[in-house]
N, C-alpha and C positions, 0 to 999 in steps of 0.2 A: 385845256385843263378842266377837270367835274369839278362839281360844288366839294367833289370830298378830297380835300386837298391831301388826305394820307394816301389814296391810293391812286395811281396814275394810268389811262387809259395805254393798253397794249394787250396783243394777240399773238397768237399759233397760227391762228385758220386761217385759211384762206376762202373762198366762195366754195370752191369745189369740194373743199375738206367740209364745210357743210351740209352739201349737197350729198354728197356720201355719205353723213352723218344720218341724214335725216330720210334716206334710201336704205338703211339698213349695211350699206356696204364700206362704210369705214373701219379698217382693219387692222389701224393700228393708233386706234386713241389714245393708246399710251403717252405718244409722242407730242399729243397736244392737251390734253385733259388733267385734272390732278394738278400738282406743282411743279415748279422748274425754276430752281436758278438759273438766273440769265444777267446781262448787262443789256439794261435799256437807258438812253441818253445820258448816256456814262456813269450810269450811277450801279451797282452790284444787287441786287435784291431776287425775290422770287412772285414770279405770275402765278397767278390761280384762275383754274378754271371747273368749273361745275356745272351741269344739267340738273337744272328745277323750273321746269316751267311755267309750275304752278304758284310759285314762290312769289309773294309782294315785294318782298326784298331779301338779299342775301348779301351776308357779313360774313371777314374773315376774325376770327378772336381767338387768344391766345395769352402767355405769360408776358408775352412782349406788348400788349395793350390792356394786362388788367383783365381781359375775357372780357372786355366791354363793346357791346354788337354795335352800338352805336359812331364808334370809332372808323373802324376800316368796310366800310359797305364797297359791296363789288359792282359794277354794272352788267346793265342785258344787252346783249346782242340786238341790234337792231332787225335782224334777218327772220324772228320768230323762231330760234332755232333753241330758246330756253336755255340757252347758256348768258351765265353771268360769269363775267373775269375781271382782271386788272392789276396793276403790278405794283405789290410795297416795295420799298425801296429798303432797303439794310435787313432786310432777313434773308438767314443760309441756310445752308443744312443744318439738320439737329433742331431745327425750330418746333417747337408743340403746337397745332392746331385745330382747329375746329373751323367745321362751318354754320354760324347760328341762320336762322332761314326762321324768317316772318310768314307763314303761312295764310292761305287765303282765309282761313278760319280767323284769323286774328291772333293768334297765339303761337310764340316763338319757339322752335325746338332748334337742340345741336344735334350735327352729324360730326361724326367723321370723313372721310374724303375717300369717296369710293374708287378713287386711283391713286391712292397715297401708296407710296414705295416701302414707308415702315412705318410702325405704329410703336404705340407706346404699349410695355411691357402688362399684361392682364394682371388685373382688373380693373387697369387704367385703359379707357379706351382715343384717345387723343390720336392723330394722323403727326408723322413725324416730317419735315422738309428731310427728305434726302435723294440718293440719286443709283444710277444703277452702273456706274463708270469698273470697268476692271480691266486689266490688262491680260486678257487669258492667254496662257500657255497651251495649250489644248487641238493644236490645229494640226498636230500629227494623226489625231483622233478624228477629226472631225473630215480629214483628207481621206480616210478609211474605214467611215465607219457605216458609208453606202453597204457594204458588204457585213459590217456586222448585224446590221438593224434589218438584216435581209430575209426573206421569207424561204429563202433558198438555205440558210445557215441556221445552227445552235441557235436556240433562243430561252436561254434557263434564268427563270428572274425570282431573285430573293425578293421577299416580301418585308419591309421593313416599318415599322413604327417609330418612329426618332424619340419620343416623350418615352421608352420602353425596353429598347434593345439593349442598350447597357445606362448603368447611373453611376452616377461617383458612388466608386464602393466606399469611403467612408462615411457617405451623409447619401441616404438611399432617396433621402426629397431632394436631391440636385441632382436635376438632368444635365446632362453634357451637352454643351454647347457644339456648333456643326462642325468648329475647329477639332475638337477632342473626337469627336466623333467620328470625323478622318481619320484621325490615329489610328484608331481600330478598326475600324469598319472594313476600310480598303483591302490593308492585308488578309483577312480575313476571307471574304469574296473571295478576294483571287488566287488563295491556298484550297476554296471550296468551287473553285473554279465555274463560278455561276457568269453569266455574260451577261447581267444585267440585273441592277437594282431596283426594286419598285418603292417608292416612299409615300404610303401612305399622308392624304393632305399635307402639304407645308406651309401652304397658303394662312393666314393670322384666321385662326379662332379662339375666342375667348374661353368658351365652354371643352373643359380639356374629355371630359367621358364623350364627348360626342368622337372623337382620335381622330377629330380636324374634319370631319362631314361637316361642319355648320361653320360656314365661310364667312367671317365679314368684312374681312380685307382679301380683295381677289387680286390685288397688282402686288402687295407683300409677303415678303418672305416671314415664317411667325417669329414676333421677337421672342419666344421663349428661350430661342437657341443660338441667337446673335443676330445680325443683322446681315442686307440684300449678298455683300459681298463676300460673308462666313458661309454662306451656302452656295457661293458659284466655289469659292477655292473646294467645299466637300466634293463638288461636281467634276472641279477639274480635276483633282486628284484621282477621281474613279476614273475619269478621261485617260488621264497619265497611265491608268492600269488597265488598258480598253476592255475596260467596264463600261456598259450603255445604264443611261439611269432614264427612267420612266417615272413622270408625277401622277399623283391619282387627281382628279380634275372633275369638278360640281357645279356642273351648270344646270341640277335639275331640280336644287330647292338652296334658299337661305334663311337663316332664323329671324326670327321676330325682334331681337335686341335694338333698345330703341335710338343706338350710336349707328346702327348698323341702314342696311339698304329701305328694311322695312318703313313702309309709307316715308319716303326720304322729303319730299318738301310738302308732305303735309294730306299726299293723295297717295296712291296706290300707282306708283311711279314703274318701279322695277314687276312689280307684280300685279295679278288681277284685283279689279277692286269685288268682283263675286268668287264669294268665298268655295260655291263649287266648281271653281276653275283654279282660284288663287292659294289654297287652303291646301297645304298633305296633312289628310290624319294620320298617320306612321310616325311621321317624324315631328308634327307641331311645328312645320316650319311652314316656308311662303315661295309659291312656284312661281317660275319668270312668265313675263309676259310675252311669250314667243313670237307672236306676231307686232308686236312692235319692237318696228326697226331701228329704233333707239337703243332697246336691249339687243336686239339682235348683233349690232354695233358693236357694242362692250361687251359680249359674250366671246364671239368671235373675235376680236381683240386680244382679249384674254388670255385665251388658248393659242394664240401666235406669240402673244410677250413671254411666256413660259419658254418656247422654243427660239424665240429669237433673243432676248437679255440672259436664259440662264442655261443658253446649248443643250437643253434636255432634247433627248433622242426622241420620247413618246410620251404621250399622254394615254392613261385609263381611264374611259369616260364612266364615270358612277353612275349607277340606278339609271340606267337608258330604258328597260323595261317601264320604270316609272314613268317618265317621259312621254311613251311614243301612245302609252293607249290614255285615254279622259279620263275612263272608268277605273282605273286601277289604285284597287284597294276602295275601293268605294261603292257601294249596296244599291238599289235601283233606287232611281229617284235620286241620287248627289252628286249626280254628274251631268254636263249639255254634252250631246252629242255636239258634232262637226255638221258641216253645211249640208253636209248629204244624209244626217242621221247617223252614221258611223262613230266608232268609238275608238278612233286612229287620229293621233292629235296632227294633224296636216301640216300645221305652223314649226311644230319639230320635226317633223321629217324633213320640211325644205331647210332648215337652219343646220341638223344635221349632214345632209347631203353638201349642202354651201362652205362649211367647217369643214369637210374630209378634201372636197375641191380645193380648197384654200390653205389649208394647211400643205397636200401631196405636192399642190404649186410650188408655194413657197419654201417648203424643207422637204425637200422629194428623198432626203434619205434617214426620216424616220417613220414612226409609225402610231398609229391609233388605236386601239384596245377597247371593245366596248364590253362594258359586263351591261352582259343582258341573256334575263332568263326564260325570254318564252320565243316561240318559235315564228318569232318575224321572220320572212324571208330575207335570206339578202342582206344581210346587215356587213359583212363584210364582202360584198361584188360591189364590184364601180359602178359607180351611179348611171355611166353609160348604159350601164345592160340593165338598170331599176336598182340597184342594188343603193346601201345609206353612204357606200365607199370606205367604212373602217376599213383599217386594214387586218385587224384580228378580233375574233371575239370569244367571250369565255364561255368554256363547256359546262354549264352548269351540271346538267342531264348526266355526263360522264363522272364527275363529281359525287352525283347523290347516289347513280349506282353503285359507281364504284366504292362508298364508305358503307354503303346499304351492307354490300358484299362482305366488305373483309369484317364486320364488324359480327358477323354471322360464327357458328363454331362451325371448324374445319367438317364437323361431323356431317352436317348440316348443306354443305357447299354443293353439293353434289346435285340437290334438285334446285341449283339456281346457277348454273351454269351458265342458261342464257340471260341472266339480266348482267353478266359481267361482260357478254360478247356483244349485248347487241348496239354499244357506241356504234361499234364500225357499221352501224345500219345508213347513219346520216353522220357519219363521222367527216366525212369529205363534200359535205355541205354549204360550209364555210370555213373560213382558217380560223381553227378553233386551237385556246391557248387552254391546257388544261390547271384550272387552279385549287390549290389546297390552299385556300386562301384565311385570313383570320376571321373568318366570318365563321368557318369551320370548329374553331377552341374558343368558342367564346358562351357565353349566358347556358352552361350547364353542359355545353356537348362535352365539358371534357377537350383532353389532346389528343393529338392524333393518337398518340403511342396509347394513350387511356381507352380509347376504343377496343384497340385488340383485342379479340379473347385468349384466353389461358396463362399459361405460368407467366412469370418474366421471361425467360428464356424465348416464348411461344410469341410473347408481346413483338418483340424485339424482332424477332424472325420477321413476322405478319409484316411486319413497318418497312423492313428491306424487301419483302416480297412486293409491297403494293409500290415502292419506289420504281423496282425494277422495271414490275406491269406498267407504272406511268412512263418510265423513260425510254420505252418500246415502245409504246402506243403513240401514231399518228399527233404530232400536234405540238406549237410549243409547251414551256413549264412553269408552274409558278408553284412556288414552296414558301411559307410562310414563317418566319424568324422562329427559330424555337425548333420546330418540324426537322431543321438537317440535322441534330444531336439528339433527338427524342425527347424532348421536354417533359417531365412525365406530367405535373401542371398545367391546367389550364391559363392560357395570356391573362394576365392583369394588368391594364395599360399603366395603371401607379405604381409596378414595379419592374426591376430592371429582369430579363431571362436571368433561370437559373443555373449561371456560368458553372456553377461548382461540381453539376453534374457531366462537365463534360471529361471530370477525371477517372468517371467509372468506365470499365472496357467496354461494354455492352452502348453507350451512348457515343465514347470514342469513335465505335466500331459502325456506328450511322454513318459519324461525321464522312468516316474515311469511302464508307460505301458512294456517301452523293458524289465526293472528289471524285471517284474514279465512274459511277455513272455520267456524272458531267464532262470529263476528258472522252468518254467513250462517244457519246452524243455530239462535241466537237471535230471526234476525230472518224468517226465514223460515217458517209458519205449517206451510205446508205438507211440511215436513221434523222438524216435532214432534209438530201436532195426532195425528194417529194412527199414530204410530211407531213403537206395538204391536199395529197391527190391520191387518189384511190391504186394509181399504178404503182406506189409506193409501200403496199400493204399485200398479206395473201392470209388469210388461215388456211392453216395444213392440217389440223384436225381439232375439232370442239367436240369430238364422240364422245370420247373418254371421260362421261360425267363419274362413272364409278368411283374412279380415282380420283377428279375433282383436279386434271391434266388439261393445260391448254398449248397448243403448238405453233406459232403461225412467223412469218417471213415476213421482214424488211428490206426494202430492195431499191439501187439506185440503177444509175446505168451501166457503171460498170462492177457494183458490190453488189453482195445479198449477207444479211445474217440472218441466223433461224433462233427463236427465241420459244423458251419452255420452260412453263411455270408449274409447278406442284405445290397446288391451294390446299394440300393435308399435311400433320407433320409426319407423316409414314414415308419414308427413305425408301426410292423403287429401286432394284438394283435391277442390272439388263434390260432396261426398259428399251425397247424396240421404235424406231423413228425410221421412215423413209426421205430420204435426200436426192437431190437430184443427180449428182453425179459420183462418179468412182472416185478414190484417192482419200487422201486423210484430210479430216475435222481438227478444226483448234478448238478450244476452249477458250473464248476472249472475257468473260467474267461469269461469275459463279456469287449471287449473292450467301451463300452457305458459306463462303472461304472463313478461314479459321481466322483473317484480320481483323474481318468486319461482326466477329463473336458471334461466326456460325460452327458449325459441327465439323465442318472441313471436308466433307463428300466433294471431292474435287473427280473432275476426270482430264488426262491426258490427251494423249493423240487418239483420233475415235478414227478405226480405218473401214471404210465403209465396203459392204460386201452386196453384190449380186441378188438383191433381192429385192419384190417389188411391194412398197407399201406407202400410203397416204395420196396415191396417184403418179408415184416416182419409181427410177427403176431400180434404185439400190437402198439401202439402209444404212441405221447404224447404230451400236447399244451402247445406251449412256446409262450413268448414274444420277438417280434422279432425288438430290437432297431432297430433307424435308424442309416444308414452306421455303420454299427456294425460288429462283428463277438463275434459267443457266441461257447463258448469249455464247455460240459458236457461229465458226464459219470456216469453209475448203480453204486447204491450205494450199494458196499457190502454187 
């Protein structure tokens, strides 16, 4: 028994969970770190355990002792492994705490519990005892969903903000809780036929304009929208409707809040203690210490508890750009280079490479998503061949062109032909996911639909046009909330999308367009089988800058479609195309169709004739709406 007769010695670890601990390679400290009900010598209560090495002492306090640090002190490890634990006896779940920490300075600070399961509701920051117990339904999903999460199949992901997508329409400051949000969400998705949700942070941040980038509970679901098990049933439900859900995931800065990780027992624990290592000026926050394997531990942990307690299919890793170089964002002189003088942060490459190892181990059927914008090599190849092993990464590059482009007047289009072609330069460089992502309608861009030029009518067109060109183009998709009905609004993360416009034709006529691009991209072989590989693509003509016409083929092993976009609103009638074989053309979509509140330049059976053009020996005359894109292919 300790001198402190409130709290009673007991542990998780064992030597080797140490050993691993303090090797960088314990991968699942969820399981031992944080809090846990338990039954220790018959008595019902909860362990606690924390990393503060630098700590003189450490207390647990709360409602149930008054917050008096003096009470319940935890003890250290005898192993020098900086953890202090030990088990009270009659506390459960629902308990409020804190960890008060005697610092070597002399002067006591509270944390919260940087693997606490739930917190208390912001602008209270307290760690809550609970647990992550559920009984999931979902294993019909997860017995099949090796093939959804696949690199070979559809991969079309709503981009979601949960503090934004919809709020109680009668009180616009109540967000919807993750239950309510099921309601609607799901059917939703799976009427706009998207295969996979992306949710913006849901991890507990205090600071709501940050839209959950600034973590400071990383093992928490955030309580603004209920707690661990309101968010696995959102999950399972999108499971139930296989729907894959992807979290966005920040393991490359946390804020300075002083409940939070920052200086956590009084030193520069989680972070550097030099501020040109430790320090993002962007964000005013506080980068990991990636070479210790302490963090390295609980990072990678992390990112497996997300996939292993809450069945997420994928993780998006944020700001990897930031990450991988020292210098980034940062002027000469405010950065150390690496051991060799280089300006390639070494300690994240190996923890990234370790993380995609580790993850494709343990959950071999989802997937990794790095946004990152500059041209590392390899960031999606397997680490075997050098590569960092994501398994997808975002086209930024295809992104900037491609708004560059459409946001140009049609008149205009014609001497820039090639910066709309030349993705497919390095397009099959990595499995790149293409994203219209919120980062797009935010601080002054405007919405996508607000970009277009010309009338309404013209807007509208432009928006189904650049759909069309993304849902052709090589790669998976990401569309960001608001974007499938043309929001004419820039996002405001304090208020809900403007649902009321989904009653005009013209924003209707979006919705129904992505439906049926997305059924087409599911159903279509030849627009997935090789998405990421160059044999899966051809241009058949980029001449025709006059016209501001682009022509080019999708192709599997045993499909092809031919896909042709008219970047002006001028309506070409007989427009002349070479094909490769004799017999008749279908028309399989038409974004001009008069559902989706285009002009209705439709074309029929196109019967191809004996003639040689584009390198082919027959042809065939279409009609070629205006700001259109038309997807055919030989009819069996």
């Amino acid at each position: 028994m300790s001198d402190n007769q409130n709290v009673l010695p007991h542990s998780l670890f064992t030597d080797f969970d140490i050993h691993l601990f303090k090797s960088g390679k314990h991968f699942k400290l969820y399981e031992k770190m944080g809090s846990h009900v338990l039954t220790h010598e018959n008595q019902k209560g909860t362990l606690f355990s924390v990393w503060a090495p630098n700590a003189n002492a450490v207390s647990v306090i709360g409602n149930f002792n008054g917050w008096n640090k003096e009470s319940h002190k935890l003890m250290p490890r005898w192993d020098h492994s900086g953890i202090w634990e030990g088990f009270i006896p009659g506390l459960e779940n629902g308990e409020v705490y804190k960890y008060a920490i005697d610092t070597k300075h002399g002067e006591w600070i509270e944390k919260a519990d940087p693997y606490a399961l739930m917190w208390e509701l912001p602008p209270r920051t307290a760690s809550i005892v609970w647990d992550t117990y559920y009984e999931w339904e979902d294993k019909d999903w997860l017995a099949k969903r090796k093939n959804k999460n696949s690199l070979k199949s559809a991969y079309s992901v709503y981009e979601v903000h949960l503090g934004s997508w919809k709020r109680d329409p009668a009180d616009n400051d109540r967000r919807l809780t993750y239950r309510e949000i099921a309601r609607d969400l799901v059917p939703y998705v799976k009427e706009l036929g998207f295969t996979h949700v992306e949710f913006m942070p849901v991890m507990q941040h205090p600071f709501e304009p940050s839209w959950g980038y600034q973590v400071t509970g990383y093992y928490a679901a955030a309580s603004q929208f209920g707690n661990p098990q309101d968010l696995m049933f959102l999950i399972e439900e999108l499971h139930k409707n296989d729907i894959g859900v992807i979290l966005d995931w920040v393991p490359s800065h946390f804020p300075g809040d002083q409940h939070g990780l920052y200086r956590f027992d009084g030193s520069a624990l989680y972070e550097h203690e030099n501020p040109l290592e430790g320090y993002h000026p962007d964000w005013k926050s506080y980068i990991f210490n990636y070479g210790r394997y302490e963090v390295r531990s609980f990072l990678i942990s992390n990112a497996l508890f997300w996939l292993d307690r809450f069945h997420v299919d994928g993780l998006r890793v944020d700001a990897v750009a930031s990450m991988l170089y020292r210098d980034y964002s940062r002027k000469e002189g405010e950065w150390i280079p690496n051991q060799f003088g280089g300006r390639e942060n070494l300690e994240v490459i190996s923890l990234l490479k370790e993380l995609n190892e580790e993850v494709y181990k343990q959950f071999p059927d989802t997937q990794t998503i790095a946004e990152e914008s500059t041209a590392f090599p390899g960031v999606s190849r397997p680490t075997f061949s050098g590569g960092l092993g994501f398994g997808m990464k975002w086209m930024m590059g295809w992104m900037n062109d491609t708004l560059s482009y459409f946001e140009k007047d049609p008149a205009y289009r014609r001497h820039h032909q090639n910066d709309i072609t030349f993705s497919t330069v390095y397009a099959f460089s990595e499995n790149f996911m293409l994203p219209l992502s919120h980062d797009e309608v935010v601080y002054g861009k405007g919405s996508l639909l607000d970009k277009m030029p010309g009338d309404e009518w013209q807007q509208f067109a432009n928006l189904r046009l650049l759909y069309t060109y993304m849902f052709t183009h090589p790669g998976a998709k990401l569309i960001f909330m608001g974007g499938e009905f043309g929001q004419r609004a820039e996002w405001n993360f304090q208020y809900s999308l403007d649902w009321h416009e989904m009653e005009k034709p013209l924003n209707k006529g979006v919705s129904k367009l992505l439906a049926k691009l997305n059924n087409l991209y599911k159903t279509e072989s030849a627009l997935t089988e090789y998405q990421f590989e160059g044999k899966g693509f051809s241009w058949l003509d980029t001449s025709d800058n006059e016209n501001s016409v682009l022509y080019y083929k999708r192709k599997s092993d045993d499909e092809e479609v031919f896909v042709i976009l008219n970047m002006t609103p001028v309506p070409r009638e007989n427009y002349e195309i070479g094909v490769p074989k004799s017999g008749t053309y279908i028309e399989v979509f038409n974004s001009d169709n008069g559902d989706f509140g285009g002009s209705n330049i439709t074309n029929g059976k196109m019967k191809a004739s004996k003639k040689e053009l584009h390198g082919m020996d027959y042809s065939i005359s279409i009609n070629l709406p205006p700001l259109a894109g038309v997807i055919f292919k030989h009819q069996k």
